[in-house]
C-alpha positions, -999 to +999 in steps of 0.1 A: -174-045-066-189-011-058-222-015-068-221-048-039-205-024-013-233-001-013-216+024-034-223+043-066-252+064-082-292+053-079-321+072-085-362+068-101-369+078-134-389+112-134-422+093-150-425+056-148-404+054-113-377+029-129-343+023-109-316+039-127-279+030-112-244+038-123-212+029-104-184+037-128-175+041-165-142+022-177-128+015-212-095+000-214-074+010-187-097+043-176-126+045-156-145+070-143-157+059-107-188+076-094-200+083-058-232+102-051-259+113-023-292+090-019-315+117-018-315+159-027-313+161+006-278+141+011-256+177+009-224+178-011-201+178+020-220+146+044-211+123+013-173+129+013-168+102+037-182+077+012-161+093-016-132+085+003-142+051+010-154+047-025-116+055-038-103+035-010-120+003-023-113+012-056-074+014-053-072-017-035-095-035-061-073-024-088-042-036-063-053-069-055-057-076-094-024-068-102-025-034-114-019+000-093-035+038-094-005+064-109-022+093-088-003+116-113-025+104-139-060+105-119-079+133-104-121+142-093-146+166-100-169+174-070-206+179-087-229+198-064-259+223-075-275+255-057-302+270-067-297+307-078-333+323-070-321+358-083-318+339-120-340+313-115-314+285-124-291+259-109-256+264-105-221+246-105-208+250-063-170+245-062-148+227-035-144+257-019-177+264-014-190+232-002-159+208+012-129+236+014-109+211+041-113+176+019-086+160+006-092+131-013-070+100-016-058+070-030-034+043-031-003+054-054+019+034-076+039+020-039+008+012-022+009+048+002-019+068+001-016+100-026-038+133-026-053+135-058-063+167-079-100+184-077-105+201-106-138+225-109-161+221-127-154+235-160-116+222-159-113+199-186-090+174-184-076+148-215-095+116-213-089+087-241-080+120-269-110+139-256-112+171-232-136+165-205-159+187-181-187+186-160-196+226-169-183+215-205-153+237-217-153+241-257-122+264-255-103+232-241-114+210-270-106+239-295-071+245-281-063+208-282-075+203-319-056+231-325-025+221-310-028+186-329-033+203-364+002+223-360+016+191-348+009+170-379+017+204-402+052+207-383+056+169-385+041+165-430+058+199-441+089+192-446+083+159-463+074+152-499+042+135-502+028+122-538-008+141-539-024+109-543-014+100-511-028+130-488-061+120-488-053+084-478-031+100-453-059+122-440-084+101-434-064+069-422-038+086-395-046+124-390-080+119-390-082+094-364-065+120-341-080+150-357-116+143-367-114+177-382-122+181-420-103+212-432-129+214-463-111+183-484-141+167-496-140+153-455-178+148-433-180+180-406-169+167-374-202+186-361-222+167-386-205+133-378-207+140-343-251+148-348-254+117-370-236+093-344-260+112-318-289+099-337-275+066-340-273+060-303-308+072-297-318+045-325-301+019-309-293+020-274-328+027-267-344+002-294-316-027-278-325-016-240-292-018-235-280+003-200-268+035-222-304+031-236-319+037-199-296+064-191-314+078-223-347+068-214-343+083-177-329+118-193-358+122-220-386+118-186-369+141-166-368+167-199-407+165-199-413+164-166-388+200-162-410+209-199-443+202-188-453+192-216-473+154-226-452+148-255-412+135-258-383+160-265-384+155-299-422+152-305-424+190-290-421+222-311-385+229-304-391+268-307-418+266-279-403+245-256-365+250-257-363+277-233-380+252-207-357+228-211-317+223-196-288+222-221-284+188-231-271+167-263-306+156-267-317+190-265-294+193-294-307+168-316-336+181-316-329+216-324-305+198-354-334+179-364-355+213-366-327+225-385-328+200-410-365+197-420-363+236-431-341+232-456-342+238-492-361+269-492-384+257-463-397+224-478-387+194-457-363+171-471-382+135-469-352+116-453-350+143-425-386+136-419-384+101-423-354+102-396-374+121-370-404+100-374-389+071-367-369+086-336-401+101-322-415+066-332-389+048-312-392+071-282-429+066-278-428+032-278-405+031-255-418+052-230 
């Protein structure tokens, strides 16, 4: 619907000039609808008009399928970079700075237009169980982990429980809100979280699926920004890090680094194995 309208996100890959588009994000009954400049040139605040538009068509879209926008529930980020020449780095530019008189809106639960919230860019905000930022805000996701451990102690301690059934209990209910291991035998949430990093690399990209092009786009820009002739993870992670934007596949790599050190410096052969094939993967399909 978007996407025929004219709206959304489109850009060329850094290397081999392929289209990359993206309109929105949805899963269930959430979606993350996306409105963006055409060029670097297309400033933060000449675009608000299509924002508006954008949620416009949106909230009717959702109307004229039988379902309505609770504004209480919804909310936008406005993403826009400067450059900061006295660090040599790009930075986060808030509302106020770039569109301090735009109000964005959309069609509420009663069909009259509602005001929704801007957040900035490192508010984080609950989205499917997971706290959400552009400027990413790990004291948000730590608070609400937090918050969701005391709730399950408050809520198990003053039951009885058999101790054969706390692990069962664990890592069927608590753990499917929790993902946190609290040393009982349970995988590290960080080391989950690296493994199903690697997994996505392995198959969005191998499948060519649109993720996998998302991936594909990101890994060009990181060596055009590096300079450098080979993929992220093909690169000496020590010598080109500091080159290179904070990203998850920045991340990887450095895991991967990580992991071929250990046991007293010697590689372990799986880790190896693991990174050849991703570097394998990435060349092939690059």
């Amino acid at each position: 619907m978007t996407e025929a309208m004219g709206y959304g996100f489109e850009c060329l890959s850094a290397l081999e000039s392929q289209l990359v588009t993206s309109q929105c994000f949805c899963f269930v009954n959430n979606a993350h609808v996306i409105e963006a400049g055409n060029t670097v040139h297309h400033l933060g605040e000449a675009i608000c008009a299509f924002v508006q538009d954008t949620a416009t068509l949106w909230g009717g879209g959702i109307r004229a399928t039988g379902g309505a926008t609770n504004p209480k529930k919804s909310f936008w980020w406005l993403i826009h970079f400067d450059w900061d020449s006295r660090i040599g780095t790009w930075k986060f530019c808030g509302k106020k700075a770039v569109a301090p008189d735009f109000d964005l809106q959309i069609q509420g639960l009663s069909g009259a237009a509602k005001s929704l919230r801007c957040l900035k860019p490192d508010d984080s905000e609950r989205t499917l169980g997971v706290m959400l930022a552009p400027l990413e805000n790990l004291k948000a996701d730590e608070d609400q982990l937090l918050a969701k451990a005391k709730d399950w102690a408050e809520q198990l301690w003053p039951n009885l429980l058999h101790k054969y059934d706390v692990l069962p209990l664990i890592r069927l209910t608590i753990m499917k809100k929790l993902e946190y291991p609290m040393g009982l035998g349970l995988p590290h949430p960080f080391g989950c979280q690296v493994f199903k990093h690697l997994k996505m690399l392995l198959q969005h990209m191998a499948n060519r699926s649109k993720t996998g092009d998302y991936m594909e786009a990101n890994f060009q820009a990181h060596q055009l920004e590096t300079g450098t002739s080979f993929a992220i993870l093909q690169q000496v992670y020590n010598n080109t890090a500091i080159l290179a934007s904070d990203l998850w596949m920045k991340q990887c790599g450095m895991n991967l680094r990580v992991w071929t050190s250990m046991s007293l410096g010697t590689p372990q052969p799986y880790h190896i194995a693991l990174r050849t094939i991703l570097c394998w993967w990435i060349s092939s399909s690059t």
